[in-house]
C-alpha positions as CSV (number, residue, x, y, z in Angstrom):
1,X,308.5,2.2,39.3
2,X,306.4,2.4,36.1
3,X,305.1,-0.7,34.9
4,X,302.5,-0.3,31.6
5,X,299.9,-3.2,31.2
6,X,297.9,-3.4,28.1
7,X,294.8,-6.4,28.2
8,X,293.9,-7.7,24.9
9,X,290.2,-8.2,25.4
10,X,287.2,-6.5,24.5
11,X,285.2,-6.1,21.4
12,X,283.9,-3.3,18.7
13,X,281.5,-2.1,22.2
14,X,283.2,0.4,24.4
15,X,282.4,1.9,27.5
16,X,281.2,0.4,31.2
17,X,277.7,-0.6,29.1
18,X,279.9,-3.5,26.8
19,X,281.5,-4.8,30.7
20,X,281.5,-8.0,30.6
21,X,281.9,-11.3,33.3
22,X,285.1,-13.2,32.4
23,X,286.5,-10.6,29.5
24,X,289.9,-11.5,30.4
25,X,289.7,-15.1,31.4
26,X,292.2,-16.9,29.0
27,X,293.1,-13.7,27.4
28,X,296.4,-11.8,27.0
29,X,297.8,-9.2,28.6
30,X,300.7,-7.6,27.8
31,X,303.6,-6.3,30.6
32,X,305.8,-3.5,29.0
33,X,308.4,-2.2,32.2
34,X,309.2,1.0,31.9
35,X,312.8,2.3,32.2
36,X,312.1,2.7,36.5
37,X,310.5,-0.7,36.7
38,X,312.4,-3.0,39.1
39,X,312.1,-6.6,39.0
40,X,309.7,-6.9,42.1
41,X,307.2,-4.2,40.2
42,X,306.7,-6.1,37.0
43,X,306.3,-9.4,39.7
44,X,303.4,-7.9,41.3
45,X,301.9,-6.1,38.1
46,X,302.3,-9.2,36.5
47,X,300.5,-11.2,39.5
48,X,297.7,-9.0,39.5
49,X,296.9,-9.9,35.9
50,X,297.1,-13.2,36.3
51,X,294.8,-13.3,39.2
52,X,292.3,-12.0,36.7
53,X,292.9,-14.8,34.6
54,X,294.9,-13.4,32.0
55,X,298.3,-14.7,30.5
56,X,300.4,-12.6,30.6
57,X,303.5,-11.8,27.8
58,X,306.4,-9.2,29.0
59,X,307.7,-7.3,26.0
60,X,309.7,-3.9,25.9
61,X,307.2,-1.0,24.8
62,X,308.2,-0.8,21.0
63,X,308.5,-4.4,20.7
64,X,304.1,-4.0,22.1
65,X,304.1,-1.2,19.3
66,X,305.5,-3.4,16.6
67,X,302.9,-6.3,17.5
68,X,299.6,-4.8,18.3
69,X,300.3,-2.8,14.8
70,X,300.1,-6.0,13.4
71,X,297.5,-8.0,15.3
72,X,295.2,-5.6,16.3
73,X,296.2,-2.1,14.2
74,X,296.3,-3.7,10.7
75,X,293.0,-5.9,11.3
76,X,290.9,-2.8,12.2
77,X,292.6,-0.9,9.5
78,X,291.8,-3.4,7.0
79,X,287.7,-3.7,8.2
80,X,287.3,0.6,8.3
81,X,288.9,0.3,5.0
82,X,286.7,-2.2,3.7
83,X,283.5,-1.0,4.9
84,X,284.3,2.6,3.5
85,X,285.5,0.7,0.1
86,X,281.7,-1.2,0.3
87,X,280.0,2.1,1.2
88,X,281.2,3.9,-1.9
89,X,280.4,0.8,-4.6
90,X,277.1,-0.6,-3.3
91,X,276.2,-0.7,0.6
92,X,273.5,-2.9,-0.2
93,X,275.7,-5.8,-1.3
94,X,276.1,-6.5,2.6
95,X,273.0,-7.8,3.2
96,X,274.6,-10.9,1.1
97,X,277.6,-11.3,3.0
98,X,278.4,-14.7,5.4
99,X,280.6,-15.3,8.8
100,X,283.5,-14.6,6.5
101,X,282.3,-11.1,5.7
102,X,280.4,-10.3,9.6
103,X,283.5,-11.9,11.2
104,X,286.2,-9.6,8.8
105,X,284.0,-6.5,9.6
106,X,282.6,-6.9,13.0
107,X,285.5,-4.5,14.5
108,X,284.5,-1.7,11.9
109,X,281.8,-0.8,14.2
110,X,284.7,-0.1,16.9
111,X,285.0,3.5,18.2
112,X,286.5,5.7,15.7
113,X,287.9,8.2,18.8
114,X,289.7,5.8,20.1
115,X,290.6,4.0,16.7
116,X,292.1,7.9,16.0
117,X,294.2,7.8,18.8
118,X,295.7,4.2,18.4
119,X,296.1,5.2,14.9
120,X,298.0,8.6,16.0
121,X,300.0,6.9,18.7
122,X,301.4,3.7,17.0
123,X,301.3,5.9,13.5
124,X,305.3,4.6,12.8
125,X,304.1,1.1,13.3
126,X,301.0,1.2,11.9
127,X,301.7,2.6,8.8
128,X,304.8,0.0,8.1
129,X,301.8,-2.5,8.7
130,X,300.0,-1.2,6.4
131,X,302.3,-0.6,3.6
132,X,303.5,-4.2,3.8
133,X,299.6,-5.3,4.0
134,X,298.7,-3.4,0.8
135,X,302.1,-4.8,-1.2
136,X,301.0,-8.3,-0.4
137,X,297.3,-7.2,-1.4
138,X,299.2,-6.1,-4.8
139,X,300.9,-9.2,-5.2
140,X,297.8,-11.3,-4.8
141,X,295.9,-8.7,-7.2
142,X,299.0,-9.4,-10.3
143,X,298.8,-13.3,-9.3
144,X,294.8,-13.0,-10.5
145,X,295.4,-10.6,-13.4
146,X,297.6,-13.1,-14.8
147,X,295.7,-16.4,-14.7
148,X,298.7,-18.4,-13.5
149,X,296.2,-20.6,-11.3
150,X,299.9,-22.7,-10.0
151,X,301.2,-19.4,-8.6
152,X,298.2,-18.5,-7.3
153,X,297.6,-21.2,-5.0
154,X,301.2,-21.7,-4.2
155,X,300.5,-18.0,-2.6
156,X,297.2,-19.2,-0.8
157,X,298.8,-23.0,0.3
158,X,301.4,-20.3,2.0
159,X,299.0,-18.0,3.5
160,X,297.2,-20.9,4.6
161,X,300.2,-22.8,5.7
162,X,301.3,-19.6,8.1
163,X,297.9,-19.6,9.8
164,X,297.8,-23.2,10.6
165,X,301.5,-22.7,12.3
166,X,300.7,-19.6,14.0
167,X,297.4,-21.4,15.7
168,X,299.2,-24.3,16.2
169,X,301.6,-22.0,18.3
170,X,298.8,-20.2,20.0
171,X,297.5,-23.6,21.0
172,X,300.6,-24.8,22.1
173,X,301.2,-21.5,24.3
174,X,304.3,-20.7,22.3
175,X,305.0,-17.8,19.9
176,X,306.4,-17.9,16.1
């Protein structure tokens, strides 16, 4: 019986040089059975990550598709995109940057192989991610153009507001 298992740890290193003691202490892993997975597989699977310290979600394999796309997919997306956006209007202007700027493009220095294939893989996914990303982008972009400073932190308040409820969940060990 097939049982997949995708760990959510790791950083922008890759290889058995980045290994690291306690990587998937308190992290998540996800479970996704696959059609010939019986009950006692996805036990033992599941066991096995958890003795490794890991919590452990079990999802069906598109709903892992549809979720990484958005919390792992989009993010890197968004840092190659910004780095390649910096590159072309004035590299130099990093040296200025803060924790906001290292922290949002950190993962650009991930491996673009394997960034290819996730891309290639998940492409249905990750390109709905996208396209929803860059149409909330837009929407931020008119709310500047126009000035109206109400509207425009009504949209950040809400931003903010959805990332305070989603930690809260995280902290609480729920999901949203």
């Amino acid at each position: 019986p097939f049982v997949g298992g995708h760990p959510i740890a790791g950083g922008e290193e890759a290889g058995a040089a980045a290994a690291e003691r306690g990587l998937f202490a308190g992290r998540e892993c996800i479970v996704t059975p696959g059609a010939s997975a019986t009950a006692a597989a996805v036990d033992k699977v599941r066991r096995l990550w958890e003795r490794l310290g890991m919590r452990v979600a079990i999802m069906d394999a598109e709903r892992h598709d549809q979720v990484l796309a958005w919390v792992s997919h989009l993010p890197h997306a968004i840092s190659f995109a910004l780095m390649r956006s910096l590159a072309a209007a004035d590299p130099s202007m990093a040296q200025h940057g803060g924790q906001s700027w290292h922290d949002l493009t950190r993962i650009a220095a991930s491996s673009p192989e394997m960034w290819r294939d996730v891309f290639r893989t998940n492409a249905g996914a990750a390109a709905e991610a996208i396209d929803q990303f860059v149409a909330s982008l837009r929407d931020l972009r008119a709310l500047i153009a126009a000035g109206d400073q109400a509207a425009l932190f009504a949209w950040l308040e809400q931003a903010r507001a959805a990332k305070r409820a989603t930690d809260r969940d995280r902290a609480a060990g729920g999901t949203r």
